[in-house]
N, C-alpha and C positions, 0 to 999 in steps of 0.2 A: 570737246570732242567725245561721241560714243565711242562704244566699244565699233558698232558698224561703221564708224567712219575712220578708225583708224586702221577696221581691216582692210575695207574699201581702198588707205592709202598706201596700205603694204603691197597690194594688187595693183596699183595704178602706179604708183608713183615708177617704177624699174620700167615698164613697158614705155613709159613717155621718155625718160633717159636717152634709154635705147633706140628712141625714134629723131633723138638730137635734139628734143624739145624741153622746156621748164614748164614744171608744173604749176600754173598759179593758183588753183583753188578745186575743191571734190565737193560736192553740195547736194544731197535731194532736195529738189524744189517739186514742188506742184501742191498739190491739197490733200491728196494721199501721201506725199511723196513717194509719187508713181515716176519721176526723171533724174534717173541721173546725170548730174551735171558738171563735167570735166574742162577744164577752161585752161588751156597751157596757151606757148609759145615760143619762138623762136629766140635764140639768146638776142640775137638783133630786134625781139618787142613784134616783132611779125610771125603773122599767120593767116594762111589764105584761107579759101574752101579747100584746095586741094590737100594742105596739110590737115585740116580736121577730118578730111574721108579717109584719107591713110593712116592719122593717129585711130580714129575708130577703128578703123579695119584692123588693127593691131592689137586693141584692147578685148572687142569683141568674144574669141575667141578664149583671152586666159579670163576674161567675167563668167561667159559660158559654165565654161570647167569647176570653176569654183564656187560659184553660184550664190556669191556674197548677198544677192535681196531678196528677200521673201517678197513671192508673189510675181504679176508683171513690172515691167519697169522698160522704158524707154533713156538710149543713152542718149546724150546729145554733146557731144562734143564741139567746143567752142574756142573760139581767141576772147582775150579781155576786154577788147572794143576801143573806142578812142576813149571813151570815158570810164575809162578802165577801174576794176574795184582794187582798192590795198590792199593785202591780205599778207604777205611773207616781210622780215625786217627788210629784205632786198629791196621788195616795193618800195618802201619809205625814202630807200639811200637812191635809187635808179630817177623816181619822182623828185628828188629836192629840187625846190624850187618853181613847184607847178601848184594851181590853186586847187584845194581839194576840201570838203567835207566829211565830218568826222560825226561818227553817233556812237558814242559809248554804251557799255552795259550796265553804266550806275552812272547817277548824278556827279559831279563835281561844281562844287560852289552855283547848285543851286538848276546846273542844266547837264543835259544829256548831247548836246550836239551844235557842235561847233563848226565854221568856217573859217580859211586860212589861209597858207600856204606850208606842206609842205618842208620841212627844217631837216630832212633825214630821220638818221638814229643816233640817239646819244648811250652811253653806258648801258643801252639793251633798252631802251624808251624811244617810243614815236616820238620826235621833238615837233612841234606842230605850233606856227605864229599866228596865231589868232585874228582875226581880224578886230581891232580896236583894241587889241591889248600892246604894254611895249614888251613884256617879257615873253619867250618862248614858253610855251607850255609841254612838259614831256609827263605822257600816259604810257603805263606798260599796253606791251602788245594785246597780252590777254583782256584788257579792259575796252579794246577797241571791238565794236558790234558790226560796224561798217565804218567802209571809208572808200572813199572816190573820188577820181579827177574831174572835177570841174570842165563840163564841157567851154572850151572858149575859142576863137578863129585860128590863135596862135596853137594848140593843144591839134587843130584839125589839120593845121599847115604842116606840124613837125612826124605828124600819122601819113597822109597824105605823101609825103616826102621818104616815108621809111615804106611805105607803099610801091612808089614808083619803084624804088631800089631792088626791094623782094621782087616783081614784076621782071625788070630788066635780068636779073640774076637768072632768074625761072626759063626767063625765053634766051640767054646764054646756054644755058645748062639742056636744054630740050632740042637747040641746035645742034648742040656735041654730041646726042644719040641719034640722029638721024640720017 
């Protein structure tokens, strides 16, 4: 983490709270890193469009003010996707048991990047079962570069399904103010 990313999370992380949402990941991505990139979600793993216009519209103004990036920058406010990245120990314990790959920031026995399932967190370690290994393999958080859920039918069914849910709730809720 720079120093800009942890101010960037001192600025972002209380606004997302506040709007009911978890934080999953703050990231410049582009080639200047001209985008900033804020990815939360609902503690139920959902996130519409309409929740990313309202988290933006919230954030907007305290970035504004404080004026954390040098130069332009475009925010983009996001949900984690169905193929969602790992990134907080929470991910690890909420995914156990879902198929996921892994790319570290240093070699282990020889590779950088592994496939598996998923194991949770053990003593503060990603536990993660290898595919073709029998033992679990546990890497500290900090050595993980990336990591994500494996797109698969079942991974789309259980999205799909927390989808319909958020939808029905939205249009219960939009009946009550009308």
């Amino acid at each position: 983490m720079t120093l800009q990313n942890d101010r960037l999370l001192d600025l972002i992380a209380p606004v997302v709270e506040a709007e009911g949402f978890e934080l999953v990941r703050v990231s410049m991505t582009g080639s200047k890193s001209n985008t900033l990139q804020v990815m939360a979600e609902r503690p139920d793993r959902t996130m519409s469009a309409e929740d990313c216009a309202r988290l933006s519209r919230a954030l907007s103004p305290v970035l504004d003010a404080a004026d954390p990036i040098a130069g332009e920058y475009t925010l983009e406010v996001s949900s984690p996707g169905i193929d969602r990245p790992l990134v907080r120990a929470k991910d690890f314990e909420d995914w156990r048991g879902w198929p996921a790959k892994l790319e570290l920031n240093r070699l282990v026995e020889g590779r950088k990047r592994f496939s598996g399932v998923v194991a949770g967190m053990d003593e503060g370690k990603v536990a993660f079962d290898i595919d073709g290994e029998d033992e679990t393999a546990l890497f500290p958080l900090d050595w993980i570069a990336q990591a994500k859920l494996v797109l698969t039918d079942e991974l789309i069914k259980e999205s799909l399904k927390a989808g319909k849910a958020l939808a029905d709730e939205q249009e219960t809720s939009h009946g009550d103010h009308q």
